[in-house]
C-alpha positions as CSV (number, residue, x, y, z in Angstrom):
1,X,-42.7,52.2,46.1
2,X,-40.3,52.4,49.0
3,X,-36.4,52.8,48.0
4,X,-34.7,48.8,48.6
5,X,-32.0,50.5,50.3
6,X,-34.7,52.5,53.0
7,X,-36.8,49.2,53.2
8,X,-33.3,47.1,54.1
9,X,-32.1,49.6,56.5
10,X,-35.4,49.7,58.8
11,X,-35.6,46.4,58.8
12,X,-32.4,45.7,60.1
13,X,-33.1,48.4,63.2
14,X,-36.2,46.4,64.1
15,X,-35.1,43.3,63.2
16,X,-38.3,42.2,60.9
17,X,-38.2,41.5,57.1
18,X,-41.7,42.5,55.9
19,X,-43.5,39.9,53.9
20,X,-45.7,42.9,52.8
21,X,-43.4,46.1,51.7
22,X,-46.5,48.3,51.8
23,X,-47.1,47.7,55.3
24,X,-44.1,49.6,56.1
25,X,-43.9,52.1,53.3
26,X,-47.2,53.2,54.9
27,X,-45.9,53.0,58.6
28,X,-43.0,55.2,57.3
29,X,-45.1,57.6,55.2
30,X,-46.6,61.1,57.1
31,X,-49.7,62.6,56.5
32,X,-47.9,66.2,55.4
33,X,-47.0,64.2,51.7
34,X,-49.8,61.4,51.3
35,X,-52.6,62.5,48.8
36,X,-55.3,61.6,51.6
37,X,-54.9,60.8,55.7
38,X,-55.9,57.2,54.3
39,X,-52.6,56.5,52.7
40,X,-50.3,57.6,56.2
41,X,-49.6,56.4,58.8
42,X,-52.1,57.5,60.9
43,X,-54.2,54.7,61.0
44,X,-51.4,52.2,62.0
45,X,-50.4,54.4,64.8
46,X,-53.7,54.2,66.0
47,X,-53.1,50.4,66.2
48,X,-49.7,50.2,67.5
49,X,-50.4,52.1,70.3
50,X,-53.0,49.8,71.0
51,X,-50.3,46.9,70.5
52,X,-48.0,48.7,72.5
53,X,-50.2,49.5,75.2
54,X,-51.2,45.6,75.5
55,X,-47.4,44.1,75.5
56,X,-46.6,46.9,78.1
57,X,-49.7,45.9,80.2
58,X,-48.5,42.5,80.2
59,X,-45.1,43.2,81.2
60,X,-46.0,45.2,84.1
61,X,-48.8,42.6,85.2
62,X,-45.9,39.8,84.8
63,X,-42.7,41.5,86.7
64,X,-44.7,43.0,89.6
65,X,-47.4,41.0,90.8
66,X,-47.1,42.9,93.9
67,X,-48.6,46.1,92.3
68,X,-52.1,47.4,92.7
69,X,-54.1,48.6,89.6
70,X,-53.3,52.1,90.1
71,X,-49.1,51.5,90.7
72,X,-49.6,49.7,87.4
73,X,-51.0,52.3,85.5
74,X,-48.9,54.5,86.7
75,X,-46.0,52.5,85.2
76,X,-47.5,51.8,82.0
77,X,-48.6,55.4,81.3
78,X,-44.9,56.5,81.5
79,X,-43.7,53.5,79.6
80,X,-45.8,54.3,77.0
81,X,-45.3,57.9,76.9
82,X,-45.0,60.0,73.7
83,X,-41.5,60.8,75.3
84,X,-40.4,57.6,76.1
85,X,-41.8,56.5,72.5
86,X,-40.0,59.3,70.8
87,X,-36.3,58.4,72.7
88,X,-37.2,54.9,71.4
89,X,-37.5,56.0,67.8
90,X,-34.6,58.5,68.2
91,X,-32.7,55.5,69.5
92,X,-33.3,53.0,66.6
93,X,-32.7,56.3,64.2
94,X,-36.8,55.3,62.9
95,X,-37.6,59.5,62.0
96,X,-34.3,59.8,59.7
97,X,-36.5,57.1,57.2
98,X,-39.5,58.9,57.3
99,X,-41.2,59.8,54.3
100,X,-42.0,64.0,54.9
101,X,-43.7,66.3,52.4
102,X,-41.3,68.6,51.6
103,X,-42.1,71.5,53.8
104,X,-41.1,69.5,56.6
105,X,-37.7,68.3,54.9
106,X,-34.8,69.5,55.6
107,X,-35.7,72.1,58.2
108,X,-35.4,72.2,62.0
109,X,-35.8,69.4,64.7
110,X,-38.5,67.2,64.1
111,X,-41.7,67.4,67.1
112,X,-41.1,64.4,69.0
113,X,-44.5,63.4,68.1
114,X,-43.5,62.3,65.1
115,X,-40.9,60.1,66.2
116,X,-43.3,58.5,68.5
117,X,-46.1,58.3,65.8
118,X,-42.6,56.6,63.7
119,X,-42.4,54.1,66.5
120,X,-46.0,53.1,66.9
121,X,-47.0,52.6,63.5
122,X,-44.2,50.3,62.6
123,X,-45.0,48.7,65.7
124,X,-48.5,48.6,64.3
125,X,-47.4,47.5,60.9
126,X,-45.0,44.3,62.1
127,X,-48.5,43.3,64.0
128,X,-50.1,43.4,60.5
129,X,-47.2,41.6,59.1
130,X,-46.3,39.0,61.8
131,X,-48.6,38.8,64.3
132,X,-48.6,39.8,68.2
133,X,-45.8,37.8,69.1
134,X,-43.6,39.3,66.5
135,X,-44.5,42.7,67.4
136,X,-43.9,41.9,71.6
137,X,-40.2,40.5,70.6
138,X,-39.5,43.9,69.2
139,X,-41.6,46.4,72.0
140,X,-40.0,44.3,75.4
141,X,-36.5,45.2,74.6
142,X,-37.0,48.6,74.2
143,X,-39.4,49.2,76.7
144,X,-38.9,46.8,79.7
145,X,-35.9,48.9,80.8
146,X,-37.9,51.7,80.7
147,X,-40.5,49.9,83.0
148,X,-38.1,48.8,85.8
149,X,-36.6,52.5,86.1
150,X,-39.8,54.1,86.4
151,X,-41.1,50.9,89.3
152,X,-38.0,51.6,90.7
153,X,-38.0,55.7,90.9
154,X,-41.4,55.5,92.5
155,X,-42.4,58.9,90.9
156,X,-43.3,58.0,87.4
157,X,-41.7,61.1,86.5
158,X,-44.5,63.1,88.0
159,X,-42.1,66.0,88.8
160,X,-45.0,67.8,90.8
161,X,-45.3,64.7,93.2
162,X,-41.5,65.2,93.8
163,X,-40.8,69.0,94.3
164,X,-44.2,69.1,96.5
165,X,-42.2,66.2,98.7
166,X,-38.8,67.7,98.7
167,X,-40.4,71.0,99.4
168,X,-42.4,69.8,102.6
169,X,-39.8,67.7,103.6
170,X,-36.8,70.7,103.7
171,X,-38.9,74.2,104.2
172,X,-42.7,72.6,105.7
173,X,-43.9,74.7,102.6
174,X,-46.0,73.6,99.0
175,X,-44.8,74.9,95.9
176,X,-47.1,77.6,93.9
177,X,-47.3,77.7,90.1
178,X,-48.5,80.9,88.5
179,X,-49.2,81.3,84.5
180,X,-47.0,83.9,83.4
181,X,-48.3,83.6,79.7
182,X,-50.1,81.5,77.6
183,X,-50.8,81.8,73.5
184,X,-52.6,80.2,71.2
185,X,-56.5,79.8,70.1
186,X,-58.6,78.7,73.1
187,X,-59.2,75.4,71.8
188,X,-55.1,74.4,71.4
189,X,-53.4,77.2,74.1
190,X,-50.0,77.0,75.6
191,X,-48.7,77.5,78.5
192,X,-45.8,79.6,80.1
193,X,-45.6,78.5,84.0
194,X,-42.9,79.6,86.9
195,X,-43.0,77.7,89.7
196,X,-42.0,79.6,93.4
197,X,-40.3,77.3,96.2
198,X,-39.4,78.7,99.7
199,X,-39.2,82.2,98.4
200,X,-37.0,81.4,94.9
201,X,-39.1,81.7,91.6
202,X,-37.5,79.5,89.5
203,X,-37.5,79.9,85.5
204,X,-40.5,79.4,83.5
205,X,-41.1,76.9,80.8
206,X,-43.7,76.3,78.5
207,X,-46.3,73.3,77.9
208,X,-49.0,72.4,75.5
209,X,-51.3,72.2,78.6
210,X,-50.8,73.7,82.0
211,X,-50.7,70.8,83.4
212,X,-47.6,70.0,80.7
213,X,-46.3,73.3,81.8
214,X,-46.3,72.7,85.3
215,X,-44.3,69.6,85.2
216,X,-41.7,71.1,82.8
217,X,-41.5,74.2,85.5
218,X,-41.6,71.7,88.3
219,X,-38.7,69.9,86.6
220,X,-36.8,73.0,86.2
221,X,-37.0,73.3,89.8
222,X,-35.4,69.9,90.6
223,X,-32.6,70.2,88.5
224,X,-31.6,73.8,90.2
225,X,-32.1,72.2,93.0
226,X,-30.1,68.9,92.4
227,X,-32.8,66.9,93.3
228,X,-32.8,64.9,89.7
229,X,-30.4,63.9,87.2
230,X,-30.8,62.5,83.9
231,X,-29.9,59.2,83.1
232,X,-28.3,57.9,79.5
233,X,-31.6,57.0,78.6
234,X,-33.1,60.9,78.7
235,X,-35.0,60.3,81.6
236,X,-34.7,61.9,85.1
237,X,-34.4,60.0,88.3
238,X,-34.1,61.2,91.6
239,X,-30.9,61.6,93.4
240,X,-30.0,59.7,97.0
241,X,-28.9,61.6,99.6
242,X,-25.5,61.2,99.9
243,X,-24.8,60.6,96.2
């Protein structure tokens, strides 16, 4: 049974009283205390990421009827983003109310993925309770600013994209990355990438994939370079000349 006090407090972050209480006991419970993968969340992410994926798809399709099919998903891939999911959750304060098993209470920083999986399963669980509309009223908010800054910053923070311009633009060279470690069984390995631009080997960063990696080292790079700067919002846009 969830605690009155939790069930009062999430509701007024998303701004939905739940006719069913279960729904978003359930949304709010992990899979690390629930006796089976049945009774988590896990199955109501699954559907809010669908729901999220839709209202996000119809946002884009609405406010830039301009775009072709691959500048739209561009846009919605980033907008629906296990980052820009997590800073959402983060945001609304959605992982403080999760329900953990106790050897993931009261320890370090929760993975963002849990935050996003927060965020999509309530999303998921206020489609269950009220429908699509209900659900969209909640996701636009959050996410339509999200939308316009990535339409407007062109790069859909694809950080490669970016250094590869700035470097052919300035020095008429490509960036290299080269794998300076990776760990891990083969079948989940991660990544420790450096990437080298006209001559400067910048420092290396790890990523669950290499391609993960190569953006984070790639990122790295902008910011020495002072080609990016983060907004309020956690995300990175690139900086005008002259500014």
């Amino acid at each position: 049974m969830l605690d009155p006090k939790v069930r009062s407090e999430v509701e007024g972050l998303i701004g939905h009283a739940f006719s069913n209480d279960r729904l978003l006991e359930l949304a709010l419970t992990h899979a690390s205390t629930a006796e089976s993968k049945l009774n988590s969340n896990e199955r109501l992410e699954f559907l809010g990421d669908a729901v999220l994926g839709l209202v996000v798809c119809g946002l884009v399709f609405k406010h830039y009827p301009r775009y072709r099919e691959g500048e739209m998903t561009k846009v919605k891939s980033h907008a629906v983003s296990r980052e820009t999911c997590a800073l959402i959750a983060k945001k609304l304060g959605l992982e403080k109310h999760l329900i953990l098993g106790k050897g993931m209470q009261g320890g370090s920083k929760l993975p963002a993925s849990l935050s996003a999986a927060a965020l999509e399963s309530v999303i998921g669980a206020m489609y269950l309770d009220g429908g699509f509309e209900v659900a969209a009223r909640f996701i636009e908010p959050h996410v339509m600013p999200v939308i316009e800054r990535t339409a407007k910053s062109g790069h859909q923070q694809n950080f490669k994209s970016v250094l590869q311009q700035h470097s052919q633009q300035n020095w008429g060279c490509a960036p290299s990355y080269k794998v300076m470690d990776e760990q891990g069984p083969d079948h989940s390995k991660a990544f420790r990438v450096a990437v080298e631009v006209n001559g400067t080997r910048y420092e290396a960063t790890w990523g669950q994939t290499k391609k993960k990696a190569e953006q984070e080292a790639a990122l790295v790079a902008l910011r020495e370079l002072g080609v990016v700067k983060q907004t309020d919002a956690g995300e990175w846009d690139v900086v005008e000349e002259g500014k």
